[in-house]
MISEGU-523578 format. One record per residue (C-alpha): residue number from 1; x, y, z negated. Coordinates in Angstrom, 3 decimals. Layout:
<sites>
NUM,X,Y,Z
...
</sites>
This chain:
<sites>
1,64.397,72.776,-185.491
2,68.164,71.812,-185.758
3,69.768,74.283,-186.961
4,66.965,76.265,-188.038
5,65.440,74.866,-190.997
6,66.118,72.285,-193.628
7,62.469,70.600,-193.921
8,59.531,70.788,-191.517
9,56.133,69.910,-193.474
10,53.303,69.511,-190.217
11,49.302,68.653,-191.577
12,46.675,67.270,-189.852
13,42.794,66.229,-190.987
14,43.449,63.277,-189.057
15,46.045,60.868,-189.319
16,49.564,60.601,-187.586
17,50.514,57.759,-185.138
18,53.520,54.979,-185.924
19,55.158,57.163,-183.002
20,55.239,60.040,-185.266
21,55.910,58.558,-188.414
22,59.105,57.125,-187.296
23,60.386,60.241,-185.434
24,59.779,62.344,-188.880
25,62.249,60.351,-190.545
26,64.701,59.665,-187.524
27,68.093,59.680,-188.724
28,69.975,62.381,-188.222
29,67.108,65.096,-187.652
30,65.737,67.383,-190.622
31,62.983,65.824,-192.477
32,59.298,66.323,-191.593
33,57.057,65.422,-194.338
34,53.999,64.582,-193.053
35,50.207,65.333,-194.376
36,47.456,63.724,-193.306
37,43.709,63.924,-193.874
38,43.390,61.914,-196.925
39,46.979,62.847,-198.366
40,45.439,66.531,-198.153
41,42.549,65.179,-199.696
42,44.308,64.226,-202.557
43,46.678,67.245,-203.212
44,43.290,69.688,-203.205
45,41.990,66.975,-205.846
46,45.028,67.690,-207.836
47,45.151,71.109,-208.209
48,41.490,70.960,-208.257
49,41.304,73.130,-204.921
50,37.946,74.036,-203.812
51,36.319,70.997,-206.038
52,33.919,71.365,-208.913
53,34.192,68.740,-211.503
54,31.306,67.087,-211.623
55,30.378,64.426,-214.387
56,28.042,61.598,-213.827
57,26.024,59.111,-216.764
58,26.056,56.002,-216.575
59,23.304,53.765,-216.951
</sites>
């Protein structure tokens, strides 16, 4: 990637290991954001991404 890019973005339904969290922000090397299961979770919930809103009494 050095040299090639400014940002790497790399997603996954599953999670990442400590191993890969620390080599995305290594000093030195582009950033890679990573995206995980449930942080993909959440940016579909916030832009409403294949959800129906769905409202629910309470009793």
């Amino acid at each position: 990637m050095l040299g090639r890019a400014e940002k790497a973005i790399i997603m996954t339904t599953g999670t990442f290991t400590k191993e890969a969290e620390k080599e995305a922000s290594r000093d030195g090397a582009p950033p890679i954001e990573l995206v995980d299961g449930n942080k993909l979770v959440l940016m579909f919930e916030k832009v409403e991404l294949g959800l129906k809103p769905k409202t629910q009494k309470l009793i």
